[in-house]
VOPAGU-2260 file (C-alpha; in pm, 1 decimal, decimal comma):
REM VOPAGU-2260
SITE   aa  ch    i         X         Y         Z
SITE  UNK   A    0     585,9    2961,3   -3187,2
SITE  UNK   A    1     353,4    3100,4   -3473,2
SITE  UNK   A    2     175,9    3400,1   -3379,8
SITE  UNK   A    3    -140,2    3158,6   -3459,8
SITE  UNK   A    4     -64,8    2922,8   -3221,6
SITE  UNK   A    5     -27,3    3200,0   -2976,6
SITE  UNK   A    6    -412,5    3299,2   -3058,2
SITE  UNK   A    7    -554,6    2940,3   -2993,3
SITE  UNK   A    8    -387,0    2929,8   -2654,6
SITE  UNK   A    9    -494,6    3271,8   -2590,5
SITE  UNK   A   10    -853,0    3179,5   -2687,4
SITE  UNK   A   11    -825,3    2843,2   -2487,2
SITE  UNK   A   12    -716,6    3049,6   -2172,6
SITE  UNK   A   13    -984,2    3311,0   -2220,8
SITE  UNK   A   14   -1271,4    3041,4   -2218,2
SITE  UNK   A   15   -1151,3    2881,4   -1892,4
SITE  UNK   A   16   -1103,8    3202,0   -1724,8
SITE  UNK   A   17   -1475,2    3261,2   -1840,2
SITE  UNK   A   18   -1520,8    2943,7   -1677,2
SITE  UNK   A   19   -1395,1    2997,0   -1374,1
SITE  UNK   A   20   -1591,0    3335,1   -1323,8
SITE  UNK   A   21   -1856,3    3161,7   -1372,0
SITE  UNK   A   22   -1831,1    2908,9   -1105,8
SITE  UNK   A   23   -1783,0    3210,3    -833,9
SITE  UNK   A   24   -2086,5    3340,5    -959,2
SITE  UNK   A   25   -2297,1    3060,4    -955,1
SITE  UNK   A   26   -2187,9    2843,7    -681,7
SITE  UNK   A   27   -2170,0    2914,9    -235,2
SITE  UNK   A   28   -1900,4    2664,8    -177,6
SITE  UNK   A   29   -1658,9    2574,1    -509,6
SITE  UNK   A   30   -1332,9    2376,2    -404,3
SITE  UNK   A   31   -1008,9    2289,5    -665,4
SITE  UNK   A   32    -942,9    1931,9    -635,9
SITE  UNK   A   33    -564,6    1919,5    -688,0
SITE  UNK   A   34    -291,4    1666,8    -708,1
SITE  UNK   A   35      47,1    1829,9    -770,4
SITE  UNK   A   36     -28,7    1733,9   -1116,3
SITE  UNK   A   37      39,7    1926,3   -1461,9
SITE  UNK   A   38    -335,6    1951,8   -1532,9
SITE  UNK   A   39    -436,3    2131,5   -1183,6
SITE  UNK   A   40    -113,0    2326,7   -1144,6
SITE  UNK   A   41    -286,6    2502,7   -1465,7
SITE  UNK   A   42    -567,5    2469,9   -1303,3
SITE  UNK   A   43    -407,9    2697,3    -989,1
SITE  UNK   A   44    -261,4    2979,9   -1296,7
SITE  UNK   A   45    -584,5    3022,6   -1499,9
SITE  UNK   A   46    -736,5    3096,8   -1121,9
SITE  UNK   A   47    -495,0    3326,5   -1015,6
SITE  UNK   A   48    -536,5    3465,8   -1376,5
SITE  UNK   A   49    -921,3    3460,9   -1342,3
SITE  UNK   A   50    -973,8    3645,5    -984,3
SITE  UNK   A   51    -619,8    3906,7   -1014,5
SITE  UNK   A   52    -529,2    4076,7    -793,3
SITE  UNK   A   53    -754,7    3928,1    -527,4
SITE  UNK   A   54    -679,0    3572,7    -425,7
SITE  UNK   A   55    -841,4    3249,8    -564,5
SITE  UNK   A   56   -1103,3    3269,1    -413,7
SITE  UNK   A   57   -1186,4    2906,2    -273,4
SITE  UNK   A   58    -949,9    2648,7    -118,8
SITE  UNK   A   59    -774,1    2338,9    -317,8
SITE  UNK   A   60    -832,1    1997,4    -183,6
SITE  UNK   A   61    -641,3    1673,8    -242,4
SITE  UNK   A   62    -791,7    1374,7    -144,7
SITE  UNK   A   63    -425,3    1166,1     -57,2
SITE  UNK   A   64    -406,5     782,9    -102,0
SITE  UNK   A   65     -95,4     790,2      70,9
SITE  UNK   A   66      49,3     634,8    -282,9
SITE  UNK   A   67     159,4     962,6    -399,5
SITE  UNK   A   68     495,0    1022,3    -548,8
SITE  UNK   A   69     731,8    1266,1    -305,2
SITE  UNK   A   70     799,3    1536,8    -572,8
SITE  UNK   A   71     454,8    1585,3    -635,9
SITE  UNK   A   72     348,5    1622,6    -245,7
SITE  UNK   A   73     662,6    1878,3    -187,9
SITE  UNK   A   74     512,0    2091,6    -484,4
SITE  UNK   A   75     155,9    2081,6    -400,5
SITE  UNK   A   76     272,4    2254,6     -40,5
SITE  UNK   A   77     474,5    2509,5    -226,4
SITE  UNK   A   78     242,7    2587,2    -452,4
SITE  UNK   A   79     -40,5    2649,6    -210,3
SITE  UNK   A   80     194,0    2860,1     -18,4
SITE  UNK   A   81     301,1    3067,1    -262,2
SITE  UNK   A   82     -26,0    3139,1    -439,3
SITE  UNK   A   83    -171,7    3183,3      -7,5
SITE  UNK   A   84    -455,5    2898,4     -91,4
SITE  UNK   A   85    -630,5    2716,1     173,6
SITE  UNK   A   86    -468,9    2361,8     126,4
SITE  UNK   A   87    -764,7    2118,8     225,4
SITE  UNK   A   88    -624,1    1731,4     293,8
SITE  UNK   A   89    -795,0    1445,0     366,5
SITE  UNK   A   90    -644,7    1086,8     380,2
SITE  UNK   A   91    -742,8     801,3     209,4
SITE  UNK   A   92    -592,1     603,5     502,2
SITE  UNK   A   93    -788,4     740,7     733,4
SITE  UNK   A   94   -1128,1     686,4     564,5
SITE  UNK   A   95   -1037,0     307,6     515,4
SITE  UNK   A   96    -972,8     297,9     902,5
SITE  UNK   A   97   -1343,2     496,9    1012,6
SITE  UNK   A   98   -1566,3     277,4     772,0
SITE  UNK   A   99   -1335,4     -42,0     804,0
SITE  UNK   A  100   -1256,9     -36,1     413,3
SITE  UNK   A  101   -1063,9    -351,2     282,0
SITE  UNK   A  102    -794,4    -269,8      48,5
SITE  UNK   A  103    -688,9    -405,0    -256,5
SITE  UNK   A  104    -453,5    -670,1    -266,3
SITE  UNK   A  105    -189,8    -740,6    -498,9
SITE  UNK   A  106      91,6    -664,2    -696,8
SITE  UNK   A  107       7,5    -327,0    -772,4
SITE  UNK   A  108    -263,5    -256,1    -501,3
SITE  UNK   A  109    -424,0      34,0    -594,0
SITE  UNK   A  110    -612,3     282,9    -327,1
SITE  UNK   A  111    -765,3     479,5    -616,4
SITE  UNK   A  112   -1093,3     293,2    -593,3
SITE  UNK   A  113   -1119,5     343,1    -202,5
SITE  UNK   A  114   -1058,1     759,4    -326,5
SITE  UNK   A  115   -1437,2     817,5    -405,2
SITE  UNK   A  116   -1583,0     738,4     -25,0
SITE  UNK   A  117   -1290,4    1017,8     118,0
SITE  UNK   A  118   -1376,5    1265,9    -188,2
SITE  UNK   A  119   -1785,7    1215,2    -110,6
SITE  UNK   A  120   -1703,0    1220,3     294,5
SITE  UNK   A  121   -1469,7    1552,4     194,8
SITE  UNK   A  122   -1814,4    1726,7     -48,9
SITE  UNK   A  123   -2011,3    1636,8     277,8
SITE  UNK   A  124   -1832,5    1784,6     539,8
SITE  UNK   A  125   -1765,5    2134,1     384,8
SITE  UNK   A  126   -2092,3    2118,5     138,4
SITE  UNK   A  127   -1914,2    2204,0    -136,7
SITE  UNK   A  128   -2159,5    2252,4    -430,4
SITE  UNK   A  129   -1895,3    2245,2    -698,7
SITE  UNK   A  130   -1580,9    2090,1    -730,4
SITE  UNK   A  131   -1321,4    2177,6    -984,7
SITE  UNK   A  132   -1128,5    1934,2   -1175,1
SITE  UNK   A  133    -880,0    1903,1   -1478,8
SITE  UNK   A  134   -1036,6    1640,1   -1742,6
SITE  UNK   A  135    -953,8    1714,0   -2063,5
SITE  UNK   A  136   -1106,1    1604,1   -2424,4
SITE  UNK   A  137    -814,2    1364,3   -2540,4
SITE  UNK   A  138    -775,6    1194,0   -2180,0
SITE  UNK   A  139    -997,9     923,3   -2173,5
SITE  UNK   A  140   -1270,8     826,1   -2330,4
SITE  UNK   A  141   -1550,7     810,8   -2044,2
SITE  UNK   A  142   -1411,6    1185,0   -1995,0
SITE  UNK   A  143   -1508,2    1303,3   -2332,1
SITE  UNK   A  144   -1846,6    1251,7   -2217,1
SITE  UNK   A  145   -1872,3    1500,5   -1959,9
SITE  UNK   A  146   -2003,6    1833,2   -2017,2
SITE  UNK   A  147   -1821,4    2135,6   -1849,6
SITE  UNK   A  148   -2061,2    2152,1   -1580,4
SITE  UNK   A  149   -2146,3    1809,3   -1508,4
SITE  UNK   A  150   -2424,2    1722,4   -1223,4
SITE  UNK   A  151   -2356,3    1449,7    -970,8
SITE  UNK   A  152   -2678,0    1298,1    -821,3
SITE  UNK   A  153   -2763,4    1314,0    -407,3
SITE  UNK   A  154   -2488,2    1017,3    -382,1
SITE  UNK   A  155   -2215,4    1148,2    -554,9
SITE  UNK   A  156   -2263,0     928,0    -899,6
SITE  UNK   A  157   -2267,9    1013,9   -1228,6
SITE  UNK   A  158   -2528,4     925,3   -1544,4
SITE  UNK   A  159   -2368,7     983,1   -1865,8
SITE  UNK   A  160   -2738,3     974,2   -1994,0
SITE  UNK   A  161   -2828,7    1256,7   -1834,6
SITE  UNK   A  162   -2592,9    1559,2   -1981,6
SITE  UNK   A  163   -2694,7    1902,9   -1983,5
SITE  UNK   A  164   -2688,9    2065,1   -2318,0
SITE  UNK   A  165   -2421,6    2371,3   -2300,7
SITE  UNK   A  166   -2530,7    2603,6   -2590,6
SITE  UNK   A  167   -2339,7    2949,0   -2663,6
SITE  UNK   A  168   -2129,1    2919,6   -2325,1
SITE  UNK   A  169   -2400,5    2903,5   -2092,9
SITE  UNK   A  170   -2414,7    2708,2   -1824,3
SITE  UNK   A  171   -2629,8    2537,5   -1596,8
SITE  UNK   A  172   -2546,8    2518,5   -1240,9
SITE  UNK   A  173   -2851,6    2495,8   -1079,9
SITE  UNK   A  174   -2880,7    2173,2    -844,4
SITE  UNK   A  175   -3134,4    2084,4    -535,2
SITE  UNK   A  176   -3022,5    1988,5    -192,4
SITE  UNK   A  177   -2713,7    1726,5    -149,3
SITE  UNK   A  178   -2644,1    1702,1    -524,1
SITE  UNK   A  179   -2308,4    1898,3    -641,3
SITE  UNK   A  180   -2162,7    1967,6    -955,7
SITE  UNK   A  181   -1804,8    1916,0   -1114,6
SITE  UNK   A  182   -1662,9    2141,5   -1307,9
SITE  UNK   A  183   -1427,4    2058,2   -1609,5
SITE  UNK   A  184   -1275,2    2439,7   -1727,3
SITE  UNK   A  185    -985,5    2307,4   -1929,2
SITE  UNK   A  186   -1213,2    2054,9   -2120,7
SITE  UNK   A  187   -1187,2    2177,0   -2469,4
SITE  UNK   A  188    -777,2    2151,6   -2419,8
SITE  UNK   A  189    -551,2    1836,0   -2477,5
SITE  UNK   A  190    -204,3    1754,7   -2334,0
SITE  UNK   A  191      -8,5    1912,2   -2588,0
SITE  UNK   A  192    -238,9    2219,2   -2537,9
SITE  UNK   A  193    -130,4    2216,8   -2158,9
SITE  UNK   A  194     229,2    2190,3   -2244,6
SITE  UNK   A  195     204,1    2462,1   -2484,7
SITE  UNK   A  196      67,2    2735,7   -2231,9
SITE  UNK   A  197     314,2    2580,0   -1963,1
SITE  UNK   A  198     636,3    2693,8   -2181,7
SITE  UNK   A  199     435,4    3038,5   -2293,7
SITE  UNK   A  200     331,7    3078,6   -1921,3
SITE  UNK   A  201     679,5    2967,4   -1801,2
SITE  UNK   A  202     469,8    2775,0   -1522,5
SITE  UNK   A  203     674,9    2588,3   -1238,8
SITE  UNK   A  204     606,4    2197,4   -1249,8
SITE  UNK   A  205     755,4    1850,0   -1034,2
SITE  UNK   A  206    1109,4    1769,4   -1173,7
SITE  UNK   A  207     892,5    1403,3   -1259,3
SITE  UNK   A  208     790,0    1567,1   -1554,3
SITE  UNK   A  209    1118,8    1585,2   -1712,1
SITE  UNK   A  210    1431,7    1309,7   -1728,1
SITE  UNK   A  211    1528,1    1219,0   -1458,6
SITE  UNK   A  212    1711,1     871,8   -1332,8
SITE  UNK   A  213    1491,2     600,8   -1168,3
SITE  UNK   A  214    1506,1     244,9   -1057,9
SITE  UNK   A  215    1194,0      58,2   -1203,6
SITE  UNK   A  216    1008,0    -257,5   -1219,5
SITE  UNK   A  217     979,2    -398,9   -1584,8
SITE  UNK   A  218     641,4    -521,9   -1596,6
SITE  UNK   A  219     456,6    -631,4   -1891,7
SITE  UNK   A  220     665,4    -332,5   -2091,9
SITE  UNK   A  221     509,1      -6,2   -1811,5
SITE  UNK   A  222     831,5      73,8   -1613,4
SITE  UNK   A  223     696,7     119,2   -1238,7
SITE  UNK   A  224     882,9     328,2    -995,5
SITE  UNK   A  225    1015,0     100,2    -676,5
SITE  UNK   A  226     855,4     191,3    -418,0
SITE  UNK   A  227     740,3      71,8     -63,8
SITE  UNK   A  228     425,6      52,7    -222,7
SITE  UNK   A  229     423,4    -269,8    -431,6
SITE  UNK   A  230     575,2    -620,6    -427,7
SITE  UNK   A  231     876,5    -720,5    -556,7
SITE  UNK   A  232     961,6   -1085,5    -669,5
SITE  UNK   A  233    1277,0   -1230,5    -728,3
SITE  UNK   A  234    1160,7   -1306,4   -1054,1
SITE  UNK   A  235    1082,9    -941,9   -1123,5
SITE  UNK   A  236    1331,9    -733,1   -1349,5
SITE  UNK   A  237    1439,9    -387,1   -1172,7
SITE  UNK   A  238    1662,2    -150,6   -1375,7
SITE  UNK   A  239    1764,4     163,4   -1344,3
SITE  UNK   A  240    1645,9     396,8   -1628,9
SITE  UNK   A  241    1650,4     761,0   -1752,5
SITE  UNK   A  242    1254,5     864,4   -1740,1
SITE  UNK   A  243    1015,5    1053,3   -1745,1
SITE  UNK   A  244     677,1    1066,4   -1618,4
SITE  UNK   A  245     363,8    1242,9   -1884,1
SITE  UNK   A  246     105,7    1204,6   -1567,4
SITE  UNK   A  247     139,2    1179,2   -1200,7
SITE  UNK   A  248    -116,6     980,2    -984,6
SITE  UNK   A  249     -55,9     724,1    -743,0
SITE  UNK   A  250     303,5     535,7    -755,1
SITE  UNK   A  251     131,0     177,2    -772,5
SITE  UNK   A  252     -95,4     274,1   -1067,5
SITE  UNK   A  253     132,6     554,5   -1286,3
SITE  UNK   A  254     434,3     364,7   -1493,6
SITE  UNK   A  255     715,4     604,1   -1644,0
SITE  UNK   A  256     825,5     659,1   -2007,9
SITE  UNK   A  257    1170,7     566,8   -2111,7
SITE  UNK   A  258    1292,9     913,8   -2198,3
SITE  UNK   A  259    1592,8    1224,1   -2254,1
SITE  UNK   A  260    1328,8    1556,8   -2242,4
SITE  UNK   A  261    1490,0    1761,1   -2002,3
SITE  UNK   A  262    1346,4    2050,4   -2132,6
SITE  UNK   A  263     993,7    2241,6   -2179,7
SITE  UNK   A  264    1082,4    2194,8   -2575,1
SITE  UNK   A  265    1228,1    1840,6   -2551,7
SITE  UNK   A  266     887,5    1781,1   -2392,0
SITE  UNK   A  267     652,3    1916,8   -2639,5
SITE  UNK   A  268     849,4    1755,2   -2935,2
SITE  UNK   A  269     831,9    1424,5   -2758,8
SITE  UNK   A  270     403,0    1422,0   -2715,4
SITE  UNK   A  271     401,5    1610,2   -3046,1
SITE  UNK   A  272     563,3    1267,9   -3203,6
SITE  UNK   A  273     357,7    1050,5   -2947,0
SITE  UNK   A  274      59,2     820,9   -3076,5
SITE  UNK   A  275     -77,2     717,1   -2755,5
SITE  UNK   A  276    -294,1     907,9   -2511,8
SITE  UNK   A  277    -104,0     987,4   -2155,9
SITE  UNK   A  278    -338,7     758,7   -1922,1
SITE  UNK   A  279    -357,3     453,4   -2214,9
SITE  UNK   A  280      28,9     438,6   -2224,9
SITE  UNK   A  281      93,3     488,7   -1864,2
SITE  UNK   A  282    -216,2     436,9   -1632,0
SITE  UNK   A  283    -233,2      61,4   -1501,9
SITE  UNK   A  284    -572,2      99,0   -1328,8
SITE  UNK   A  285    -697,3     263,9   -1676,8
SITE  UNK   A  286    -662,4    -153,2   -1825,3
SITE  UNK   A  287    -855,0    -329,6   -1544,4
SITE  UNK   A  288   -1183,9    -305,4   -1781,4
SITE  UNK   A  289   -1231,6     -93,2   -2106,0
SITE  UNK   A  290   -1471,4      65,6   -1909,4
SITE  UNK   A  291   -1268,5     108,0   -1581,6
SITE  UNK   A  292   -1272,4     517,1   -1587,4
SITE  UNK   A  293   -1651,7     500,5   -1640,7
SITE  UNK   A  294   -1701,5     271,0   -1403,3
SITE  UNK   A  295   -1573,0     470,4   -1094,4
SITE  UNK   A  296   -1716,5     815,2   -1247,3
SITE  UNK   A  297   -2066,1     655,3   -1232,6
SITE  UNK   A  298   -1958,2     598,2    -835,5
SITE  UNK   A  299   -1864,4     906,5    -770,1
SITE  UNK   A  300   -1519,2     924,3    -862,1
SITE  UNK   A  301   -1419,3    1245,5   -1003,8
């Protein structure tokens, strides 16, 4: 790796440690929403990183559809053990039984709609003022729209119209009563940016990342990992394939790539050569609507 390259990821890493800083100082009650994910397990470094030697200094929360993939789950428990976080989870399942929530139906039925009244019911029981999260510029579209410090109104929801300019690195977390803020520090990085500083980082991640084998559902050319969580037809095709997953939400809504990376290297050499985005190749719930993404931000989704 040039030493240039080096100097960009350095500079990238400097600004979301600034970032992070930033949200201690400015916020009572911060919170790092994380998945298990590639994107918040950097999330969990640049924090350790930004608050050394003490410990990160606010707990990480995943709000848990029960859809998750197994891998992901195990890791998100090591992880918060080894870095001695306060692991926060609340249940998707659980909020759907309390407010009588009807759930999709379907093929692929999806809980990630239903996530927004456990993440708002989560804000509201600890008052968090600020939660953490790990969009990035090249994700999706409705994303690119955020700023770095993004305001969500009284009810959790978004207005796109309503950005706060973020001139020289400052930022603006000032809010009134019951509204909170989410905070975007590796927003200026893409996914080939991420992969970068995991192999110069040497960070830990899910084996799902890499090749792996996998039964999957063949379904309009997204291979979809068998699961107890969607319906199988006996017209449906189910092979077994060597894959690879580039992002890691629920099983019902996250299809595999057909793929041999079984290495950091392999990895970065495979996105380096790819010409579509992460979610727009592999994200079902991402085609409901062009808008779909937008659509739940302005509802509170994260």
């Amino acid at each position: 790796m040039s030493k240039h390259h080096l100097d960009y990821l350095e500079q990238l890493e400097a600004e979301s440690i600034f970032i992070f800083r930033e949200i201690a100082a400015q916020f009572e009650k911060p919170a790092l929403l994380f998945s298990g994910g590639k994107d918040s397990i950097t999330l969990v470094h640049l924090a350790r990183k930004a608050f050394a030697p003490g410990k990160i200094p606010f707990p990480l929360v995943h709000i848990d559809t029960g859809h998750n993939f197994p891998e992901a789950l195990a890791f998100r428990d090591q992880l918060a053990a080894e870095v001695n976080a306060n692991l926060v989870v609340r249940k998707v399942e659980d909020t759907i039984r309390e407010r009588k929530l009807t759930e999709q139906k379907g093929k692929f039925a999806s809980r990630n709609w239903l996530q927004t009244y456990t993440l708002l019911d989560t804000i509201e029981e600890f008052g968090f003022d600020a939660c953490i999260g790990g969009a990035r510029r090249d994700e999706e579209k409705a994303r690119a729209k955020e700023r770095i410090f993004s305001v969500r109104d009284e009810f959790g929801q978004w207005n796109p119209k309503l950005q706060r300019p973020e001139l020289w690195n400052l930022y603006n977390g000032r809010i009134h009563k019951g509204e909170n803020v989410r905070v975007f520090p590796i927003s200026n990085w893409t996914e080939l940016d991420i992969w970068n500083y995991i192999r110069k980082e040497k960070i830990e991640l899910p084996s799902i990342y890499f090749a792996h084998d996998r039964e999957v559902l063949v379904h309009e050319g997204q291979l979809i990992a068998i699961s107890e969580f969607i319906q199988i037809e006996d017209t449906d095709t189910v092979v077994n394939k060597t894959v690879r997953y580039r992002t890691v939400g629920d099983m019902t809504c996250t299809a595999a790539v057909e793929s041999s990376a079984s290495t950091l290297d392999d990895v970065i050499n495979e996105i380096t050569a790819a010409r579509i985005s992460e979610r727009g190749e592999t994200r079902i719930d991402d085609r409901v609507t062009e808008a779909a993404m937008e659509d739940r931000k302005k509802n509170g989704y994260f």
